[in-house]
C-alpha positions as CSV (number, residue, x, y, z in Angstrom):
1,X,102.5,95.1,78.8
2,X,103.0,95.8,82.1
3,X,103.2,93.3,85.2
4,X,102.3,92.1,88.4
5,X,104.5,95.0,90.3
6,X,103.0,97.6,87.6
7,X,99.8,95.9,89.0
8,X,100.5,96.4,92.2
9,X,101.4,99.8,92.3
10,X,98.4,101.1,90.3
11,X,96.3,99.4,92.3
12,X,97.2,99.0,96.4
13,X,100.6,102.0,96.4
14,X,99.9,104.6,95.2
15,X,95.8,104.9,95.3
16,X,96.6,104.3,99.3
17,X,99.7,106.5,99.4
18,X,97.1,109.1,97.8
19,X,94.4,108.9,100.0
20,X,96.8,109.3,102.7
21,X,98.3,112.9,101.3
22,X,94.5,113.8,101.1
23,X,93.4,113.2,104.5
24,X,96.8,114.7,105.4
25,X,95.8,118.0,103.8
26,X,92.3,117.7,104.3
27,X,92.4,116.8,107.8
28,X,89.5,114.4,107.6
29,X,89.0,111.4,105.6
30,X,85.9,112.5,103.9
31,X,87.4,113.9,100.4
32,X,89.4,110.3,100.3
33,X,86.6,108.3,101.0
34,X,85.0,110.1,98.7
35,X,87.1,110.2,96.3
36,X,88.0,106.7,96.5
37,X,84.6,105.6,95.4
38,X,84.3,108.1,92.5
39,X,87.4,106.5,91.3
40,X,86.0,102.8,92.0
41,X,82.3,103.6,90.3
42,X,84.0,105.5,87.5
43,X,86.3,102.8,86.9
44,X,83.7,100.5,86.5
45,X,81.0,102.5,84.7
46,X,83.0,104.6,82.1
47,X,86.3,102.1,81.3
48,X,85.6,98.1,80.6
49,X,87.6,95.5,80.0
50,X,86.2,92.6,77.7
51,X,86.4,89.6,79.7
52,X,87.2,90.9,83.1
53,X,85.9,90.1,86.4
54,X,83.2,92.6,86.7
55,X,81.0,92.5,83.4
56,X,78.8,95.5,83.8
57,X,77.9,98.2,80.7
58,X,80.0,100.5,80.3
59,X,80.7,103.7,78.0
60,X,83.8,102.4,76.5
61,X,85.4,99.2,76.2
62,X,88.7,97.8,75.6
63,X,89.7,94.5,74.4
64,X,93.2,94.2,76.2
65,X,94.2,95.2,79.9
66,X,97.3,97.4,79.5
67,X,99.0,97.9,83.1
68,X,101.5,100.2,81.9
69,X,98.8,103.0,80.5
70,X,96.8,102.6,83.0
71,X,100.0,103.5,85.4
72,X,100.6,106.4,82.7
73,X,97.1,107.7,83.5
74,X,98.0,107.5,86.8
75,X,101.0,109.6,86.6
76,X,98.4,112.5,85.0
77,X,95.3,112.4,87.2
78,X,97.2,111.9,90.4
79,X,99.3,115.5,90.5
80,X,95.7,117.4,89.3
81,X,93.7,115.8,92.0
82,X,96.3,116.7,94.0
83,X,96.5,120.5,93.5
84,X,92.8,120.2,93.6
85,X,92.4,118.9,97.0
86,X,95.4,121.2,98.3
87,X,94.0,124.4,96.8
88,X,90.4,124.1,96.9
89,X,90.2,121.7,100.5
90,X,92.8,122.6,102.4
91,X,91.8,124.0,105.5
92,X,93.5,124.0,109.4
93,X,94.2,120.5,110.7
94,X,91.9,119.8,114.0
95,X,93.7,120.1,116.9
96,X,94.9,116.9,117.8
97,X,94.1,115.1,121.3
98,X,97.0,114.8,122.8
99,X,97.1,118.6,122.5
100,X,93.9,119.1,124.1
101,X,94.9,119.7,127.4
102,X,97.1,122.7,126.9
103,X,94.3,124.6,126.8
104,X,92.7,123.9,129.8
105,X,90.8,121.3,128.6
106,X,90.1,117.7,129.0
């Protein structure tokens, strides 16, 4: 199920176009970064595939790669994490540089 555009969006589109939306509200890219490798280490230490590239132990396995759930679960997680990061993290952006001088400073 699923294909190499299903592929492509779970895996480079939308994981990047959410990062982005987090250091947007954020202002940093700390909660991306970090939440970009919580996402890659739990990806590889709770969910397996048999026979994939990276053969490590894991909590749970499954015997077939299904792009179109995983896209699904996408769909679910994403808007939570979301609200997450905009209601707990959001904070004032830091004044930009160009900006800077404005104030009397250089």
């Amino acid at each position: 199920m699923g294909g190499w555009l299903t592929v492509f969006f779970n895996y480079f589109l939308v994981p990047g176009l959410v990062w982005t939306v987090v250091s947007l509200i954020d202002g940093t890219t700390e909660l991306a970064i970090g939440a970009h490798f919580a996402n890659n280490i739990g990806g590889n230490l709770l969910i397996g595939v048999a026979e994939s590239a990276v053969t490590a132990p894991t909590l749970f396995t499954i015997s077939k790669f299904h792009a179109t759930y995983t896209a699904l679960s996408m769909l679910v997680v994403v808007p939570i994490f979301l609200a997450i990061a905009y209601g707990v993290f959001k904070q004032k952006s830091p004044q930009s540089v160009s900006q800077s001088h404005q104030k009397g400073r250089w």
